[in-house]
N, C-alpha and C positions, 0 to 999 in steps of 0.2 A: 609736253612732258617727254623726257628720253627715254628709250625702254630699259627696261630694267637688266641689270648684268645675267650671269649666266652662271652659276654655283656647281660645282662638281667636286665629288671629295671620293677620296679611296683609300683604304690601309696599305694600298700597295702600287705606289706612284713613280713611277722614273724621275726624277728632275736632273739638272745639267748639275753638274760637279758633284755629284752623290756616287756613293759605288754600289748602292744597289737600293730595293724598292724600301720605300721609307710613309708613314701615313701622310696626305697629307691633303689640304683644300683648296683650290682654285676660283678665282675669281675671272669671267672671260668678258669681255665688251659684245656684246650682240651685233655691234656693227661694223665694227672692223673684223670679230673674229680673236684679237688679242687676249694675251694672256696677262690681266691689270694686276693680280697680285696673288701670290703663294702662302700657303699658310704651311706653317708644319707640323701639323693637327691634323686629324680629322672635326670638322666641327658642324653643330646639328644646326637644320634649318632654321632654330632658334637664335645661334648666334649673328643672322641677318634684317633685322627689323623691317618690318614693312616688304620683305623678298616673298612675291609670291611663291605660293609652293611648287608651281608649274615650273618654275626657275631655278628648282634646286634637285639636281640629280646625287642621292650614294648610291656610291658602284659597290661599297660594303668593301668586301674583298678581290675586286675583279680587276685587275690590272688597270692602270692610266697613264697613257703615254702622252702626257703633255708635248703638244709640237707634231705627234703623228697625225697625219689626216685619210681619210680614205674617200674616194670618191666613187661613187656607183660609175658606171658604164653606161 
């Protein structure tokens, strides 16, 4: 069985070609890391059937910079 993607949503999301923070939902692959699809929405962990709930982060209003990484030290 694959593991399950990776759910992140915020009302205040950077995405490329945008001029400024827009709501919206990501979809990421756990194993590559990738970003598999964009929503432009924010949408509740309901609109993923069968996504466990461990799998679905909102940031509410907290900023998402899609593409930024930070790496501890």
């Amino acid at each position: 069985m694959a593991p399950q993607h990776l759910v992140v949503a915020s009302t205040h999301a950077f995405l490329p070609g945008r001029t400024g923070p827009q709501p919206a939902t990501l979809e990421i692959d756990p194993v590559s890391g990738r970003i598999t699809a964009v929503h432009d929405t924010v949408k509740p962990l309901s609109a993923f059937p069968g996504l466990a709930a461990d799998k679905f982060l909102d940031l509410g209003d907290l900023w998402l910079l899609p593409g930024v990484s930070a790496r501890a030290a």
